[in-house]
N, C-alpha and C positions, 0 to 999 in steps of 0.2 A: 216277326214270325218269318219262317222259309216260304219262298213263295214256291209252289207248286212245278214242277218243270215239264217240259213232253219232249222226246228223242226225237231227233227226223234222221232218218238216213236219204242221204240224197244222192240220186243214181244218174248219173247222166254223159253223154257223149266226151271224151276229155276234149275236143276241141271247143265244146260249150262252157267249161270251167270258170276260164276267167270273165266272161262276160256274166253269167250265175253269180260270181261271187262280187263280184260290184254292184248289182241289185242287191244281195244282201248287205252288203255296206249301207248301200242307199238307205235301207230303213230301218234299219240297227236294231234289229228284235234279236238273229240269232246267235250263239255263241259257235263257234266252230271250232270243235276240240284241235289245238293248233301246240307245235312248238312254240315254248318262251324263250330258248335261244335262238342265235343264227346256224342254221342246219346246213347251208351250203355256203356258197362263194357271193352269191347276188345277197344273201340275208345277210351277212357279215357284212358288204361295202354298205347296202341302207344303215346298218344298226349303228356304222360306223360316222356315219353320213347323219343322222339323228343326232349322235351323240354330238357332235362337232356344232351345231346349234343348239342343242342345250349349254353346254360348257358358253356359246357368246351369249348367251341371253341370261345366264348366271349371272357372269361379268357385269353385263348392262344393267343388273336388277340395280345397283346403289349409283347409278350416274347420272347425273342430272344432266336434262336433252340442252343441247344449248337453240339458242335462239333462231340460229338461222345453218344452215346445214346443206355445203354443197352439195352435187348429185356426187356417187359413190358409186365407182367402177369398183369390178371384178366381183370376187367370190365375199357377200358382205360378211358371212360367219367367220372365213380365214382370214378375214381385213380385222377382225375385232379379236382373235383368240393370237395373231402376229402380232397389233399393236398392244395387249396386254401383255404378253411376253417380251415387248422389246422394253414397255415401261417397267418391269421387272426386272430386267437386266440392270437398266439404269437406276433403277431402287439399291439393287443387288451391290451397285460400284459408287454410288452414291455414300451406302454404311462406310466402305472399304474406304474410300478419301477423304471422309470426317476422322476415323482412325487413324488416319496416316496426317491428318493435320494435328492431332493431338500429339499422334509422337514427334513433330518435326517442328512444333511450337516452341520448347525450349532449345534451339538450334538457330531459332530466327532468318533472315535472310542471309545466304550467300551466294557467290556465284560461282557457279556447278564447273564454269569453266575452268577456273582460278585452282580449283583441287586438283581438279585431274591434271594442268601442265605440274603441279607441283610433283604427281605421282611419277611422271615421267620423267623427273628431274630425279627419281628415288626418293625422294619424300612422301610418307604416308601419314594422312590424321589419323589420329587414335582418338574413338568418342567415347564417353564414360561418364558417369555419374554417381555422386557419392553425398554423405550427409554432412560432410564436409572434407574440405581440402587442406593434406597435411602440408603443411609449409617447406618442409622436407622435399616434396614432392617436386615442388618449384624452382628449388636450388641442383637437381637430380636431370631433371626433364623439361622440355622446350613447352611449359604448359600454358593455356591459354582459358580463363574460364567466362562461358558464356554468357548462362544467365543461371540463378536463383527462383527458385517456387516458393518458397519458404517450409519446403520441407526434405529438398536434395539440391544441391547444384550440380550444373553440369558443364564437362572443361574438355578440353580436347589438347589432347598431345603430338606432337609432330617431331617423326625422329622415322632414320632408312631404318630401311626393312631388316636389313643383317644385325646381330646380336641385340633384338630389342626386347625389353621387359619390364610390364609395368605389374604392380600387388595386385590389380583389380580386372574383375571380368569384363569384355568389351563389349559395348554395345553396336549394335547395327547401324553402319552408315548412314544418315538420310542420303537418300536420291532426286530430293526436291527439296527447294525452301517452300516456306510460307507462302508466297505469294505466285509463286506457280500451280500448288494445290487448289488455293481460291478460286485463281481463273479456273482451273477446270473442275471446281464443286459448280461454280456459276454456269458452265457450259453443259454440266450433265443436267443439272436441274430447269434450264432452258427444258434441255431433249424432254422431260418427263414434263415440262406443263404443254408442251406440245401434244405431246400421245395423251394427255388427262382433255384437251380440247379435240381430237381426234375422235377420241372414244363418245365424248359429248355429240360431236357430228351426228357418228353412228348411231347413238340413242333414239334418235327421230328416225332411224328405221327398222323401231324393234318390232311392229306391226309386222313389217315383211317378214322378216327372220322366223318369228312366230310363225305367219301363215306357212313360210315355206317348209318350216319343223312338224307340222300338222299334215304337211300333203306328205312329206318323206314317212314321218310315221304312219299313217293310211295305207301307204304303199308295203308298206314293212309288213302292216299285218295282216293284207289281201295276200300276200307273196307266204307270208308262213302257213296261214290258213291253206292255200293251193298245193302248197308241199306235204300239206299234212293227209291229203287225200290219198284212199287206197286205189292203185291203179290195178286194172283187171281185163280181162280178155286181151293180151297183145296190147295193152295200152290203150285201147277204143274206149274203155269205160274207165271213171273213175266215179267213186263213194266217198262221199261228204261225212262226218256224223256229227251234226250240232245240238244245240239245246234253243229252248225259244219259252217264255213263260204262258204256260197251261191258257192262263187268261188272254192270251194276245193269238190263241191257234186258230179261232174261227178267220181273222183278217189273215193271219199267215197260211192258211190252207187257201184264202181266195186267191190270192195273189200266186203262190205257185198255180195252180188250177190254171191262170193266165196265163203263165210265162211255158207251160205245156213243160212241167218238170215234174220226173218219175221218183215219187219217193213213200217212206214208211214211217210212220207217225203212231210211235206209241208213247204211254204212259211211262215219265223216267222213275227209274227205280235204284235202288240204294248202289248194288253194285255196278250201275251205271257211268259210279262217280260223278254226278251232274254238277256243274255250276251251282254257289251260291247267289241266289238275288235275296236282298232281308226287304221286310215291306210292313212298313212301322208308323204307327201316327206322328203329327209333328213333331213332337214331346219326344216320343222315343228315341223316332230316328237321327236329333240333334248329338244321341250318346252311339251312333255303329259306328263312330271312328275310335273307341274305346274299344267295343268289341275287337275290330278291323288290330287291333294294336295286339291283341290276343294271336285272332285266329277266328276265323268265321265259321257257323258249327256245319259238321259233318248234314246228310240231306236228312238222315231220320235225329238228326238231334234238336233237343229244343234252343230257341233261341234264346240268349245270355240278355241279350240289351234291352230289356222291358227289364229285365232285373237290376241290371247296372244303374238304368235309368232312376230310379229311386234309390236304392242304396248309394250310389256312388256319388247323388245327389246329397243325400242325407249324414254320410260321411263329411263332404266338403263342410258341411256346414258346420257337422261337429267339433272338424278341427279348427275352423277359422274362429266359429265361435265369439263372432262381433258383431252388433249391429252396425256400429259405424263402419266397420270392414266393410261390413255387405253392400253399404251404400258407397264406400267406393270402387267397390268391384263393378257395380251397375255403373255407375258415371264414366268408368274407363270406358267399357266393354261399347259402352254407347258412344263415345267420344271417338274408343279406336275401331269402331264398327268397318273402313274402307279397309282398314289394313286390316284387321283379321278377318275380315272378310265371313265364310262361314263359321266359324270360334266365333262371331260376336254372339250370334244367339244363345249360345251354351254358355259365354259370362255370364249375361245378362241373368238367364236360370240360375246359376250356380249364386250371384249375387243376394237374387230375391232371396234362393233357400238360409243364403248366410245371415241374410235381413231377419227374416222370421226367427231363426234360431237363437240367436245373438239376441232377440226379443226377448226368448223365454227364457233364456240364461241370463237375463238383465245384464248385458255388456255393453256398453258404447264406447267405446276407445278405451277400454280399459279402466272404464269408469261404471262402477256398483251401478245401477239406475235407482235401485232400491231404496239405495241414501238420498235418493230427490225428494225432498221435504213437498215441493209443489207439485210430484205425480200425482195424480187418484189414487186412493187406495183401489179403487176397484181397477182398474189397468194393473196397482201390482200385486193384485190377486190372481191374474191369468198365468202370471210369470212362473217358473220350475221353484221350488222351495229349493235351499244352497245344501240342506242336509236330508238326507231320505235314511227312514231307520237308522238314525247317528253316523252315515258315510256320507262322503261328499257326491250331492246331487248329482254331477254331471258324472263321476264313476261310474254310479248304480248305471246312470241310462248308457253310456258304453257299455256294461255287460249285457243289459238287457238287449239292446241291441243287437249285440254280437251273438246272441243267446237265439234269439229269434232271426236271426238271418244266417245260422247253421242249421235251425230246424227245417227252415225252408230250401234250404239246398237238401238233406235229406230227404223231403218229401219230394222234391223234383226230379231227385235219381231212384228212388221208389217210383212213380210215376213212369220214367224214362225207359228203366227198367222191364219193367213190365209188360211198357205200351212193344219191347222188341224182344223180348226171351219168353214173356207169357208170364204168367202170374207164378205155375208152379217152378219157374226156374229161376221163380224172383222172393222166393222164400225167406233166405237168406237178410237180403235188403229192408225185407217187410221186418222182419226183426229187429235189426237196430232200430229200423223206424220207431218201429212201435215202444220200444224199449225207451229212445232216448226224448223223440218227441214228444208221444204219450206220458214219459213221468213228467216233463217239462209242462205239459198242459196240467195234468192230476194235482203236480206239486204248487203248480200256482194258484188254482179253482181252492185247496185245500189252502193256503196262505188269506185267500183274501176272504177266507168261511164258509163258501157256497159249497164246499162238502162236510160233513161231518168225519171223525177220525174212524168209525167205525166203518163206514162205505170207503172210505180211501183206501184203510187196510185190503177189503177183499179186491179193491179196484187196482191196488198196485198187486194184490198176487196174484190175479188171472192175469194183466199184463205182463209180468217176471215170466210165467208160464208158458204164454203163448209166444212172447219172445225167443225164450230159450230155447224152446221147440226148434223157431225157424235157423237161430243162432249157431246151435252145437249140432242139431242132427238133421236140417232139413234145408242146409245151404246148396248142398245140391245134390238133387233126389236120383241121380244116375250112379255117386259114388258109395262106395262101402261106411257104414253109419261111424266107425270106429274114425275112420278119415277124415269122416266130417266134422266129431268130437274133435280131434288132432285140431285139425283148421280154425274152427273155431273157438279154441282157446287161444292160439297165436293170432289173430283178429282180434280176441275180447282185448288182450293187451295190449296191441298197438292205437285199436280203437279209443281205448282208452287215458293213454298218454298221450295220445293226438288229438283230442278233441279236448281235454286240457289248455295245453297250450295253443292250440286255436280259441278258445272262451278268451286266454289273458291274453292274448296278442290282439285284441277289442281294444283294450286298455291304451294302444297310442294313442284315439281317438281323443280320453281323456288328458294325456300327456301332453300332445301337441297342440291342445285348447288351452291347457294350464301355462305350458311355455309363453305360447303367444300371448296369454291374459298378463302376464307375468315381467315379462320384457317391455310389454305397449304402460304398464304400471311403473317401470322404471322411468323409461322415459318421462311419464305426467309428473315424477316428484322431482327429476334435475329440472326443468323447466319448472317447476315451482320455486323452486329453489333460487334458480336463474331472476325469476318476476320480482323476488325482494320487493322494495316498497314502489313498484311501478315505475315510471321513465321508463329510460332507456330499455330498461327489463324486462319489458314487453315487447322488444324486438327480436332478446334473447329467447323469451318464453314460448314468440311462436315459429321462431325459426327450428329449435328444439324437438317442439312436438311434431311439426312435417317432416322434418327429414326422419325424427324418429321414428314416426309411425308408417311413413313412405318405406323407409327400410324392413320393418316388423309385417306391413302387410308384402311386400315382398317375399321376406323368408315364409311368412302364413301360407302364401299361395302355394309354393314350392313344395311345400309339406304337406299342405290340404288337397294334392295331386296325386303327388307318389303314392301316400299311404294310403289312401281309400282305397288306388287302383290296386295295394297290392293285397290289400283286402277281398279284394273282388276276385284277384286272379287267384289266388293263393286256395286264403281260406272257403271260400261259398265253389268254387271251382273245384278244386279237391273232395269235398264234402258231398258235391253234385253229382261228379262222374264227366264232367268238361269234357272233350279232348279239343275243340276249335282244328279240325284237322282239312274243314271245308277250302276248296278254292271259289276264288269271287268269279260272278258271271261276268263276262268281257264279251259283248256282242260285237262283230265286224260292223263300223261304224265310222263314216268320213271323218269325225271330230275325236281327237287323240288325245 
């Protein structure tokens, strides 16, 4: 959910500014509507000064620290972003003299002296290579040949400069032999494990680098924060205007109170544009970097990531659609728990869900569970039947799905609607609602018997009714009725062809569960195949099924990502009235 915000405007002496706005630092409640670029000459040198410690701590993220690490003069960010660009250079001339060794291979050793007194004698070599040497050639010309690849040789001809002519295009002189190149591929590759042990040094002072990219950022955003203040009377005064959450006002009014600071604290409101804070239970808030990927919602919109958080759960599941997936998605997520650090917890969920699901779809690596002769029957009583009304199980439950999680975006922008234009300006909304969610309820209460056909019939024509109403003449009660007919036929059409193909764009859910079931299935029969009558077979059979399924839960994951999310953003967002147009709360705060 949004958390609640309250405006302060803060009034105060401009000689008192900056001392004010480093207690605000200090206890990181407020947000201070600031520039996010560099606005003058001081913010451009910090941003520039930040950025130059990012870039060495990038660098550093893949180096292992070495052991022991002399002390390190000078500037340590420009010691570490010079010697990655000097080991690039020598990377850079490194390519360039393995190239120049391949071409200067068939040429072998010579001595570079030895050519040139001949040029000065008027003697020029001719270098050249052909698929072979016509004999002719030799009787013609001073020809001499090298060596042989076995697919060209290559000869060189020596004859003055004046009336000379051979049938064939020349090639490029070497300007080194072979063993002049070597020495200096050996002398550049020296330079780069020097700067690879350099850069190693440096690594044992990424702490510094860090801390010191935390106090420049600090500064950076005390410095845009101060600029962004409105100055007033002759410059004597300047006006703050920040945000601080509703719930934190009783300590943030003591503490100014203390600091004897003149200010106004009201209630924030829409056109305030306030910061977003979201404030979500465990569970939830594992999915607001999903959100955050979107867009954070506007301050009167409702919040998306309680919704995400179960669909976008229940998607993954649908695609992955394995038990035994699910359980290796838990074992990674636990194993790579340091390294993805926050993402562990949201594997670890997403696993469970793939666990469960993969359950009821009886899948374990691509293997029926059903066919287990020693399950319970009653274990495979809980499991999804493979056909529902003669379609394939897991279809129906992708539509069903996708069926019931467009009616609920409907009712959330019905809801959303209402809660800011008022119920009669939400007429319109209330219609489709009632039209497509309401038959979606009536038609299914009628499917499973609980209505009879004769209460259905008047239940769907007062709903057509009251629909239509809101639909063609009562979308919006300020414009001329004829308009609003007009309008809402061009809506019933679009609405219509659009919520179509959002029902079947459900259906990857099932595709990319059938792929994966499908591919993890090839795999189990080559490595059966492989097994033949045991031995060695069973080295083949289970090398086979890991890298196969290592790869298959690979591509699963990738898939079981994308498409839920664009599930989320696409269809339930659309259907919703979304816009994610919120900026995130950024309180001035020492730690960057």
């Amino acid at each position: 959910m949004v958390t609640e915000m309250t405006k302060y405007d803060f009034i105060l002496m401009s000689g008192d500014a900056d001392a004010f706005l480093k207690k605000l630092q200090e206890i990181g409640l407020v947000d201070i509507t600031r520039s996010v670029k560099p606005i003058d000459e001081q913010s451009e040198k910090l941003s520039l000064r930040a950025d130059i410690y990012r870039k060495a701590l990038f660098h550093l993220k893949e180096v292992t620290p070495a052991e022991f690490a002399e002390k390190t003069y000078g500037d340590l960010a420009v010691n570490v972003l010079d010697t990655v660009k000097e080991k690039e250079e020598a990377q850079s001339q490194l390519a360039q003299l393995y190239k120049d060794l391949e071409e200067s291979k068939p040429w072998g050793q010579f001595d570079v002296d030895s050519v040139r007194r001949l040029t000065d004698l008027g003697l020029k070599m001719h270098f050249y290579k052909a698929k072979a040497i016509d004999p002719a050639w030799k009787e013609q010309y001073a020809l001499s040949e090298i060596s042989n690849d076995g697919t060209n040789t290559y000869f060189v001809v020596v004859a003055e400069d004046d009336d000379y002519d051979f049938p064939m295009k020349e090639l490029t002189a070497p300007t080194r032999d072979c063993a002049a190149i070597e020495k200096e591929i050996q002398t550049v590759r020296d330079t780069i494990e020097q700067k690879d042990k350099h850069l190693s040094e440096l690594k044992c002072h990424e702490a510094d680098l860090r801390k010191e990219m935390d106090r420049i950022a600090s500064k950076l955003d005390l410095h845009l924060a101060h600029m962004a203040g409105e100055k007033a009377a002759d410059d004597y005064i300047t006006v703050f205007e920040g945000f601080a959450p509703a719930a934190s006002e009783e300590n943030l009014r003591a503490l100014l109170d203390q600091e004897n600071v003149f200010y106004v604290a009201d209630k924030a409101k829409v056109d305030d544009n306030p910061p977003i804070k979201l404030k979500n239970n465990r569970f939830v808030s594992m999915f607001e970097l999903l959100t955050d990927m979107y867009g954070r919602p506007k301050y009167d919109e409702f919040d998306p990531t309680v919704f995400i958080s179960i669909f976008f759960m229940l998607f993954f599941a649908f695609c992955m659609g394995d038990m035994g997936y699910g359980l290796v998605l838990i074992g990674a997520s636990l194993a790579l728990k340091k390294v993805l650090g926050n993402i562990a917890p949201l594997g670890i969920t997403l696993g469970i869900a793939t666990t469960v699901v993969g359950f009821l779809f009886h899948t374990f690596f691509s293997v029926d569970m059903l066919t287990w002769s020693w399950l319970p029957d009653a274990v495979k009583s809980i499991m999804l039947p493979s056909q529902i009304a003669g379609y394939d199980g897991t279809m129906v439950l992708a539509l069903i799905v996708g069926i019931v999680h467009i009616c609920l975006a409907m009712i959330v922008k019905t809801y959303q609607s209402t809660k800011t234009k008022g119920f009669l300006n939400s007429l319109g909304t209330w219609g489709w609602t009632l039209l497509i969610v309401g038959g979606v309820i009536i038609g299914g209460l009628a499917l499973m018997g609980v209505m009879d056909k004769a209460v259905t019939k008047w239940v769907i024509i007062v709903l057509g009714i009251l629909s239509a109403l809101g639909i063609f003449f009562l979308n919006d009660i300020h414009r001329n009725p004829l308009k609003n007919f007009g309008a809402g036929l061009w809506e019933t059409y679009n609405t219509a062809t659009g919520l179509l193909g959002d029902v079947l764009s459900y259906l990857r859910l099932y595709a990319l569960g059938l792929a994966g079931a499908k591919l993890g299935e090839a795999f189990n029969a080559i490595g059966l195949q492989a097994l033949g009558d045991g031995g060695f077979g069973w080295v083949a059979f289970i090398l086979i099924v890991i890298v196969g399924h290592t790869l298959n839960v690979a591509m699963c994951v990738l898939g079981a990502f994308v498409h839920p999310l664009r599930l989320n953003f696409l269809e339930f967002f659309k259907n919703s009235g979304y816009e994610g147009s919120g900026r995130n709360f950024n309180p001035l705060k020492t730690e960057n």
